[in-house]
C-alpha positions in Angstrom: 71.8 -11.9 63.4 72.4 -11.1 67.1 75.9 -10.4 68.1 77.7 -12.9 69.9 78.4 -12.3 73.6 81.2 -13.2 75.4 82.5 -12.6 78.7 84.4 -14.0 81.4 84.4 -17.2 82.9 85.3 -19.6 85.8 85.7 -23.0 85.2 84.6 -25.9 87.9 86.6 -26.8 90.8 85.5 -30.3 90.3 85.5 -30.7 86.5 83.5 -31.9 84.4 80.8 -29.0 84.9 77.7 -30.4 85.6 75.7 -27.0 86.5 75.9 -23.6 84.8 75.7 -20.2 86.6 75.5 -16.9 84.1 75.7 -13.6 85.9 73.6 -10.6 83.9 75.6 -7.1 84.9 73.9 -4.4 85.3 73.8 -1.1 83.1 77.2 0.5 82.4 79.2 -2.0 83.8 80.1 -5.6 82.1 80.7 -8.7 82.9 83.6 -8.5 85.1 81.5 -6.5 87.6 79.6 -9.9 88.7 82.1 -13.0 87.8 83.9 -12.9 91.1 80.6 -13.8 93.1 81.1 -17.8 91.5 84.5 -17.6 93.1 82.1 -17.3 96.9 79.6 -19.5 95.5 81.9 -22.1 94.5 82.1 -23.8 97.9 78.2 -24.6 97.2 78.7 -25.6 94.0 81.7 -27.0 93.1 80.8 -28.7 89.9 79.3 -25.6 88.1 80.9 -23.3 85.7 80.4 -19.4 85.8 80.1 -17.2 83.1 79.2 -13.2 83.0 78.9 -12.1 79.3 79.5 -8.6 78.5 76.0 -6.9 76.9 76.3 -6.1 73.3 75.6 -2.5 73.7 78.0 0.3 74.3 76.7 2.2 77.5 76.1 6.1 76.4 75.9 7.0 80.1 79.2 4.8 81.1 81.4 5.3 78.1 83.3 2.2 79.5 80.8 0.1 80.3 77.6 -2.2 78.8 73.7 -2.0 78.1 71.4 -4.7 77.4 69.4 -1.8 76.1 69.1 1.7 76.5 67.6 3.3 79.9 66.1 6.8 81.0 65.4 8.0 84.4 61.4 7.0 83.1 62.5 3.3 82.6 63.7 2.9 85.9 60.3 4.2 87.6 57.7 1.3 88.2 54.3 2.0 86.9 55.2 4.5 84.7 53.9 3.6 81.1 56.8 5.2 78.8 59.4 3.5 81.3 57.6 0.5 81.0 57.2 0.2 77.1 61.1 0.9 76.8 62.1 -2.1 79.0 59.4 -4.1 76.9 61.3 -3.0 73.8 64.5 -3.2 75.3 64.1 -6.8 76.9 62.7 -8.1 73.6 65.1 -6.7 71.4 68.0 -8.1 73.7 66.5 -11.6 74.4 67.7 -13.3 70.9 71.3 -12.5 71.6 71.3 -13.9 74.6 69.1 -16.9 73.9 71.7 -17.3 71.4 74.1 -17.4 74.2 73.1 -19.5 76.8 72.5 -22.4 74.2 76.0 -22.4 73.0 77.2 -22.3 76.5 75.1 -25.6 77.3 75.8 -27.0 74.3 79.8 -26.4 74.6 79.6 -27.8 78.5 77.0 -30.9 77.3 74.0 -29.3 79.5 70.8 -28.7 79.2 68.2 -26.3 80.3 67.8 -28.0 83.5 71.4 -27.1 84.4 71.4 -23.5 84.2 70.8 -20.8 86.3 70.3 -17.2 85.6 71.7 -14.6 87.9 71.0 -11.0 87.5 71.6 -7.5 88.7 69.3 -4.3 88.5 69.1 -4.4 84.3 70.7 -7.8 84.2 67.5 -8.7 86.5 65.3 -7.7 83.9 66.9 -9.8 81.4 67.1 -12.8 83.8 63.7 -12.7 84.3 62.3 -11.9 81.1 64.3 -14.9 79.2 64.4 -17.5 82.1 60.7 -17.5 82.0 60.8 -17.7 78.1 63.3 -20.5 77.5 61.7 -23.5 75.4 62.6 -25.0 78.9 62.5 -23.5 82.3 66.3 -22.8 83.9 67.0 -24.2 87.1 66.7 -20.9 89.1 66.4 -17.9 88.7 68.1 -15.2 91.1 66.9 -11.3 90.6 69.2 -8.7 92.5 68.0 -5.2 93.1 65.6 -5.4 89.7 62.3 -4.8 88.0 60.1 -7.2 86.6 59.5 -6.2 82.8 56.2 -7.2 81.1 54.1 -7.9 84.4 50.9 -7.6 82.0 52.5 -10.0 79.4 53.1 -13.3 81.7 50.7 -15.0 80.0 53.8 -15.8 77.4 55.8 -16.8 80.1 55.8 -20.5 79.4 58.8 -22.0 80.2 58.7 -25.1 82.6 60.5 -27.9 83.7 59.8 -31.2 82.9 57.2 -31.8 85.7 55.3 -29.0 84.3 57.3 -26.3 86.9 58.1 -22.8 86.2 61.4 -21.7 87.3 62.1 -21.3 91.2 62.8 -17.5 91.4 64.2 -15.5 94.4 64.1 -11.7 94.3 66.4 -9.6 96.4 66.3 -6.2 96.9 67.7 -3.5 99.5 65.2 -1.6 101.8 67.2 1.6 100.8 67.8 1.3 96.7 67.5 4.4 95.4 68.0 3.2 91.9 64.9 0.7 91.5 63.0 1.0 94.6 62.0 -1.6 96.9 58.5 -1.3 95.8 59.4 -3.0 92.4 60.2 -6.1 94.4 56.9 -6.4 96.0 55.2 -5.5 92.9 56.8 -8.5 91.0 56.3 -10.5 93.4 52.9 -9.8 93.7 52.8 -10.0 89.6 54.4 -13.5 89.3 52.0 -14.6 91.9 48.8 -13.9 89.8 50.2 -15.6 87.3 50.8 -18.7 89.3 55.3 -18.7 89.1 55.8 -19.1 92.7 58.9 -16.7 94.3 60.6 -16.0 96.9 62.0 -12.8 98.4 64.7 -11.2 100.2 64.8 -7.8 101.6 68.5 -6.4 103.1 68.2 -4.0 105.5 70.0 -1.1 105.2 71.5 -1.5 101.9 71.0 0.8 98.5 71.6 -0.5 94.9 73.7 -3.7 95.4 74.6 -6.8 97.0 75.2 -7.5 100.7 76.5 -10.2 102.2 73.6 -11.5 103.1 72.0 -11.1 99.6 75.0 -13.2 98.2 74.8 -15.9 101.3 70.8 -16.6 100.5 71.3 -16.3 96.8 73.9 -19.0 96.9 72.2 -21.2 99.2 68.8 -21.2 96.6 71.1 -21.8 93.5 72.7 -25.3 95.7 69.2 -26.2 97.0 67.7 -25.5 93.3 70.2 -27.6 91.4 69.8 -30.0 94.1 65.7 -30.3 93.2 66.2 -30.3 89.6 68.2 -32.9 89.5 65.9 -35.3 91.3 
């Protein structure tokens, strides 16, 4: 059995929830690192809850903080092939869990699939991708910051869809200076999804390294509104 996640969690200004936002942290930090950006989206969504669940894993390279699964320095590289069978095995072996997750947190706030969104950063991009394109049903949005797609080869599995037959709406966002996961993993996964036919958008911020920008956060929040907005028509 997976272990059960929790994390923390805003509840709705303007109860009861009708949308669901889950923020994936990154590696060695937890949930708390990405729960305050619901209290800025909020004004966009004032009917959704927020929810950042800590990863199951103890980080050995943070002692305080989380994995989603163990990294190396080759994991983080795109196009190398070790790096990229770890996140396969790392991606796959954390996707029950939070499968696991996501339907209780629908099921506790009376949602479905078409409610959610999945929100990522740098190795919680790489799960938000990965399982948002895998759900029996395809999330609302999907927002990737500063990450990697994992499994570009494998997208033939990634079946999830809306009920008019839609893949997820996806925006990637990366900074032009990441020295983490470089900006060339953004155009690649782009590029990737493409060929598979899951249309995406992309955001580049100028100037910035591994994080989130202002900017980042403004255009992230504006495609979560717009894509609750379209799912619900």
């Amino acid at each position: 059995m997976p272990a059960e996640l929790t994390g923390p969690r805003l509840e709705p200004e303007v109860a009861p929830a009708k949308r669901l936002v889950v923020f994936l942290h990154g590696y060695g930090a937890d949930g708390n690192d990405l729960i305050e950006l619901g209290r800025q989206w909020r004004p966009l969504m004032r009917d959704a809850a927020f929810v950042a669940p800590h990863a199951s894993q103890l980080c050995a390279g943070a002692p305080m903080g989380r994995q989603w699964f163990a990294l190396n320095a080759a994991a983080l590289t795109p196009g190398d092939p070790r790096g990229e069978e770890e996140r396969w095995r790392g991606v796959v072996a954390a996707q029950p869990g939070l499968d696991a997750f996501l339907d209780a947190e629908l099921a506790r706030l009376g949602l479905d699939d078409s409610c959610l969104a999945l929100v990522g950063f740098s190795q919680g991009s790489m799960m938000a991708l990965h399982v948002g394109l895998r759900r029996r049903r395809a999330p609302a949005a999907i927002v990737a910051f500063s990450g990697l797609l994992v499994g570009p080869n494998k997208l033939a599995e990634a079946t999830a869809r809306n009920g008019r037959g839609e893949p997820p709406p996806i925006l990637l966002v990366h900074g032009d200076q990441d020295p983490v996961i470089p900006l060339e993993a953004m155009l690649a996964a782009t590029d990737d999804l493409a060929r598979a036919e899951i249309p995406n958008q992309w955001h580049l911020s100028f100037g910035v390294g591994h994080g989130i920008d202002g900017g980042g956060l403004r255009h992230g929040g504006l495609f979560l509104a717009q894509s609750f907005r379209a799912a619900a028509r």
